[in-house]
C-alpha positions as CSV (number, residue, x, y, z in Angstrom):
1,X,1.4,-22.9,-12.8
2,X,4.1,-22.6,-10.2
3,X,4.0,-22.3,-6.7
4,X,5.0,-19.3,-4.5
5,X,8.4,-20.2,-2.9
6,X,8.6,-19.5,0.9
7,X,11.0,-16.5,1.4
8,X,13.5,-16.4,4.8
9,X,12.7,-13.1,5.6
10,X,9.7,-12.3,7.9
11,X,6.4,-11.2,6.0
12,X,5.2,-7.4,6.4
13,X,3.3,-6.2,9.6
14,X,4.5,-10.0,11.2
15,X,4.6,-8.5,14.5
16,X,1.5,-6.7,14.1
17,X,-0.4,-10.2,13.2
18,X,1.1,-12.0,15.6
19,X,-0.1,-9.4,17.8
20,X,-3.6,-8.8,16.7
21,X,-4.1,-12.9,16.7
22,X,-2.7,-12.9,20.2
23,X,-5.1,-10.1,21.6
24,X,-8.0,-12.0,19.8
25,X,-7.2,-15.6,21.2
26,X,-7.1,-14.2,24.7
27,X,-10.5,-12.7,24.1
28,X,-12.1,-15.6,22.6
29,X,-11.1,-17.9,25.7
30,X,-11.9,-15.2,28.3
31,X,-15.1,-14.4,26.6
32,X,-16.1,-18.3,26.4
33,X,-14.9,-18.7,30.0
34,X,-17.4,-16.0,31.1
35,X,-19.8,-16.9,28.5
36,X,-20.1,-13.6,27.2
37,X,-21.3,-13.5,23.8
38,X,-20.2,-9.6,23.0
39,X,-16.7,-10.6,24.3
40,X,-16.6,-13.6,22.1
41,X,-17.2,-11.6,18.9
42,X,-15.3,-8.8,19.6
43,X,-12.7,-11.6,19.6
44,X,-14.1,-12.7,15.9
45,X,-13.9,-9.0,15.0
46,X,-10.3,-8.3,15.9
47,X,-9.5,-11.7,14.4
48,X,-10.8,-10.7,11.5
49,X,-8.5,-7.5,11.3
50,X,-5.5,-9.6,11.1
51,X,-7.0,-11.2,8.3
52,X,-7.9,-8.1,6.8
53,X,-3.8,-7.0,7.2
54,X,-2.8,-10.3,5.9
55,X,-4.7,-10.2,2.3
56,X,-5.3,-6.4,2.0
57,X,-2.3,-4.7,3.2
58,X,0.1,-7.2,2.1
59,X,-0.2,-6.9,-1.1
60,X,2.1,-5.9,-3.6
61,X,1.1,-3.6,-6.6
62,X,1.3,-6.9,-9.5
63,X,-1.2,-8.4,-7.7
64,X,1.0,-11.0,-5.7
65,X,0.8,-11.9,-1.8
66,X,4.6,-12.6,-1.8
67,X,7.1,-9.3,-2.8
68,X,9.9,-12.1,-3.8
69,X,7.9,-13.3,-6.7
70,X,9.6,-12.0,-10.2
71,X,8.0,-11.9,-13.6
72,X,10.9,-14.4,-14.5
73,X,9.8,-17.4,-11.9
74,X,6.1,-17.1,-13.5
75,X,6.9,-17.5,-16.6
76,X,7.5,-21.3,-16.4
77,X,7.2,-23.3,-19.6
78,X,7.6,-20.0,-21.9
79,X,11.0,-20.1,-24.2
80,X,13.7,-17.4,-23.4
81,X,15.6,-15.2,-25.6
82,X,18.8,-17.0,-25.1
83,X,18.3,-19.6,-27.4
């Protein structure tokens, strides 16, 4: 089994998360601060969109969460052709 290696570039739809986490960590303290319960879980709700972008959107079509990952780097352990 080997493990994803971190890439340098920045993931898909960063600024968007980054965003959407933002938004929802100011609405979670305001809405505690108040003690409004409706403002607290629209908080959860919008947190849970950038969860939502992170493991549905990001996606790649093999199934992957990370587009850097090639067929070659999976196959650990398995012989090569240029023996």
């Amino acid at each position: 089994m080997s493990t994803p290696k971190p890439s340098n570039r920045p993931g898909r739809f960063l600024e968007w998360k980054v965003r959407i986490f933002g938004g929802g960590a100011v609405l979670a303290l305001v809405g505690m601060y108040f003690g409004e319960r409706w403002m607290t879980g629209l908080a959860i709700v919008v947190l849970l969109a950038g969860l939502v972008i992170r493991v549905v959107l990001e996606r790649n079509p093999s199934g992957s969460l990370y587009a850097d990952d090639d067929d070659e780097q999976n196959d650990v352990g398995t012989p090569s052709s240029e023996a």
